[in-house]
C-alpha angles and dihedrals in degrees: 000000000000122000124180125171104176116038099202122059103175092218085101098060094086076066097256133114143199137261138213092266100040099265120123129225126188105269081239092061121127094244094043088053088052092050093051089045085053088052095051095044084053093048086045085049079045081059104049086042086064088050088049113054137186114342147095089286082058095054090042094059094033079070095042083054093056086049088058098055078045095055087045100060088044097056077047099065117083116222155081098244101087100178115115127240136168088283106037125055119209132180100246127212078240091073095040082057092041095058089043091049089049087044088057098045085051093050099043075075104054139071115252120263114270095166140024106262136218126239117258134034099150124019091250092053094040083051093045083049090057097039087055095055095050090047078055092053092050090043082054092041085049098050090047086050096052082054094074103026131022115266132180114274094215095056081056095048089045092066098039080063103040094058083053088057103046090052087055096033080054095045093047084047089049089043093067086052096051108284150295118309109236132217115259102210110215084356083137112050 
């Protein structure tokens, strides 16, 4: 377990951070910008969590939270052995199933897509939307990343996915509130 007892440290102020290992990298690194990206697509899934509300969607996401700081310690280990110990966590091929598995159960529910959709509807839906895209910055951020040091595959793969599931996971909660709002292509000129 964790334990902090002082929150600021001052060894970040010559603009550089730590790593898993010790090391330390710019805070404008490639891998550092992947990891923040990481944070802020887990605080916008915090968000969604409060439209939300209590439910089986919440607890859903309150997992997919704990995956995040996961995948962030992950994308904070150097390395080229991506296999997990007691020491070491690593995004696994399991949760990449397990978030496909939990996609398919929520579209089993819905009508298929007949038109490209816009992002809100409820507060909870227009929260999970948001959430998706920046999932979709810190996959980007992870991929550039993996350009200039070697990064786990799997913690690549888990938020492709996870931007998949928050799209579906927003349409099914969409779906309980009427339905999905569809893009109206030209509705404007």
């Amino acid at each position: 377990m964790v334990k902090l007892n002082r929150i600021y440290t001052r060894t970040g102020d010559d603009g550089t951070t730590g790593l898993v290992d010790g090391s330390r990298i710019a805070k404008t690194d490639p891998r550092l910008i992947a990891i923040g990206d990481v944070d802020e697509a887990n605080s916008a899934i915090g968000v969604a969590i409060v439209a939300l509300g209590e439910g089986p969607v919440a607890d859903a996401l309150i997992r997919i939270q704990n995956d995040l700081f996961d995948l962030g310690a992950d994308l904070a280990t150097p390395g080229t052995d991506f296999f997990p110990s007691e020491m070491v966590l690593r995004i696994v091929s399991a949760q990449v199933a397990r978030l496909e598995r939990e996609i398919d159960a929520m579209n089993d529910a819905l009508a298929p897509l007949a038109s490209f959709i816009l992002p809100g509807g409820t507060a909870g839906a227009a929260s999970l939307h948001l959430a998706r895209a920046i999932v979709r910055r810190a996959e980007r951020s992870a991929v550039a990343a993996r350009e200039a040091v070697p990064l786990n595959p799997e913690a690549v793969a888990y938020l492709n996915r996870l931007s998949d599931y928050l799209f579906v996971c927003a349409r099914f909660v969409n779906k309980l509130a009427g339905g999905d709002i569809l893009w109206v292509p030209g509705a404007s000129r």
